[in-house]
N, C-alpha and C positions, 0 to 999 in steps of 0.2 A: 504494500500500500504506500502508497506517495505521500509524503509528509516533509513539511517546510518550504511550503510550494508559494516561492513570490509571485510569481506572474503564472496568470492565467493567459494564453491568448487562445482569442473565439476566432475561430476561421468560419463561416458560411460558406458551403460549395455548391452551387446548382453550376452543371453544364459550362465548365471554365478550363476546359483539359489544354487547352492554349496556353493556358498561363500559371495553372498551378502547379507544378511539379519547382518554377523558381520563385512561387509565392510562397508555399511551403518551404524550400531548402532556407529562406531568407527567413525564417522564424527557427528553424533548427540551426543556422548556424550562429544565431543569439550566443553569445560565452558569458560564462562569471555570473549566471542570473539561474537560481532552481526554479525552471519553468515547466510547463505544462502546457502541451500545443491540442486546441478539443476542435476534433475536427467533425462538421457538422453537413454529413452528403443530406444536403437538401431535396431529393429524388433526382438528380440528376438521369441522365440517357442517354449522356456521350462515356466517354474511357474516363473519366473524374474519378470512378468508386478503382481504376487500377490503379492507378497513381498513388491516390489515397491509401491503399494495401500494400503498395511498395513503401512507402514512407513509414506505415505500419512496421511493417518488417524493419527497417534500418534503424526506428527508433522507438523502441515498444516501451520504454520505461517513460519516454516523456510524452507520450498519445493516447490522447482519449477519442476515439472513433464513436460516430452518432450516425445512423441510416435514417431516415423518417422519409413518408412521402412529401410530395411539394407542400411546402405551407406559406415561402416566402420569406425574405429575409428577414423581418423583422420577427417571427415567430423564431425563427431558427439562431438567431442568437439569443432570444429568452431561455432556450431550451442549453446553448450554453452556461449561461447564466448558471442555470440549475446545476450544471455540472462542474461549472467552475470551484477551486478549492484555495487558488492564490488570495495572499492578501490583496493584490492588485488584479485589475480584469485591462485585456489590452484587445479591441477588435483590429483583424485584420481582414479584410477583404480578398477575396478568391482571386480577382485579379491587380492585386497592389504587392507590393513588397517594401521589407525595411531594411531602410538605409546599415549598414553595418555600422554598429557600435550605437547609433541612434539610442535604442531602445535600453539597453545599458546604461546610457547616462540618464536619460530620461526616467528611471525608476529611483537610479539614486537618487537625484535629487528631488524626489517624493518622497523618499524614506528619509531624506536627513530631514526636512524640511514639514514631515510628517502630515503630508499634502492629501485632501481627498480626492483631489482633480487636477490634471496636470494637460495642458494642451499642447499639443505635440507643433512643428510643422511638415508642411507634403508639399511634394513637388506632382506638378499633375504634368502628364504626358497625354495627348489628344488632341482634339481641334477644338478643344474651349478657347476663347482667346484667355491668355493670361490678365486680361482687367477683370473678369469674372471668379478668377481665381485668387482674388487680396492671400499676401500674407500679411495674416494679423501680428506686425510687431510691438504693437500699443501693448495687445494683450501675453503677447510672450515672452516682450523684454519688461513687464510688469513686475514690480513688486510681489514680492510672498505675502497674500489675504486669505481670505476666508471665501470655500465655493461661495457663499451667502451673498459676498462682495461680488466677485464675480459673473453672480448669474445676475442681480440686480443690478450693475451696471452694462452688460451687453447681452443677456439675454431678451431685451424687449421687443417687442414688434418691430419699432422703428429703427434699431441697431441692427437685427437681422435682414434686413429689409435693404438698406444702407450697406450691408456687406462689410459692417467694424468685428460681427464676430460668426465665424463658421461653426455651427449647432451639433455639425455631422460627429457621429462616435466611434468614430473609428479616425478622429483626431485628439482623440482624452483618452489619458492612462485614468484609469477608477479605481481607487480604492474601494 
């Protein structure tokens, strides 16, 4: 049984065989952090559940494997939730990957800092233009608050609305 488990991270996989085999290596090649990678085949129909089994096999002490039929993303990361066992929860998305060492320093400094919420940043790759893409520096090179602080200064309508702070969770490490 797994015990001392800092990070959780949630993976979602419906039908993403493109790109999971270096989303996943990019969450096992994490160092210096006792994690737990819960991987959650959301019914997929393409090769995603072989991948997934390979990865199984390379890394069975740090993998929690989830089959469910489709439910959609947001169910299938509650259903991580449930299984998660870290003191911290980190989503990562089926077709995203982390930066190397990112993630690492980013927990630390929730741990020293004994942080409930910590917002990461992302580099997006696509046809978004990058003005739709703010990186929030206000809020990253911000002083150590309280979520409290945080969420009632940029989570309002017209802060998200405005693009001062990005909502999505799978740019927050959670305690």
């Amino acid at each position: 049984m797994k015990t001392n488990i800092e990070l959780s991270i949630i993976i979602p996989v419906y039908n993403v065989e493109k790109y999971l085999a270096e989303c996943l290596q990019s969450a096992y090649n994490i160092t210096g952090i006792h994690k737990e990678i819960i991987i959650i085949n959301d019914g997929s129909t393409d090769n995603s559940a072989l991948i997934i089994d390979d990865f199984l096999s390379l890394y069975p002490n740090e993998t929690v494997v989830k089959t469910q039929v489709n439910q959609g993303v947001s169910v299938t990361r509650n259903v991580g939730l449930k299984l998660a066992t870290g003191d911290y929860i980190l989503f990562l998305d089926s077709d995203d990957t982390f930066e190397d060492g990112a993630v690492f320093e980013l927990l630390r400094y929730a741990q020293k800092h004994d942080l409930d919420l910590r917002q990461a940043r992302a580099t997006y790759f696509g046809d978004l233009p990058t003005s739709l893409m703010p990186k929030p520096a206000e809020v990253l090179d911000a002083p150590v608050g309280s979520g409290h602080s945080l969420l009632k200064k940029y989570c309002e309508v017209a802060s998200i609305k405005n693009a001062d702070f990005r909502p999505e969770v799978w740019l927050m490490l959670l305690k």
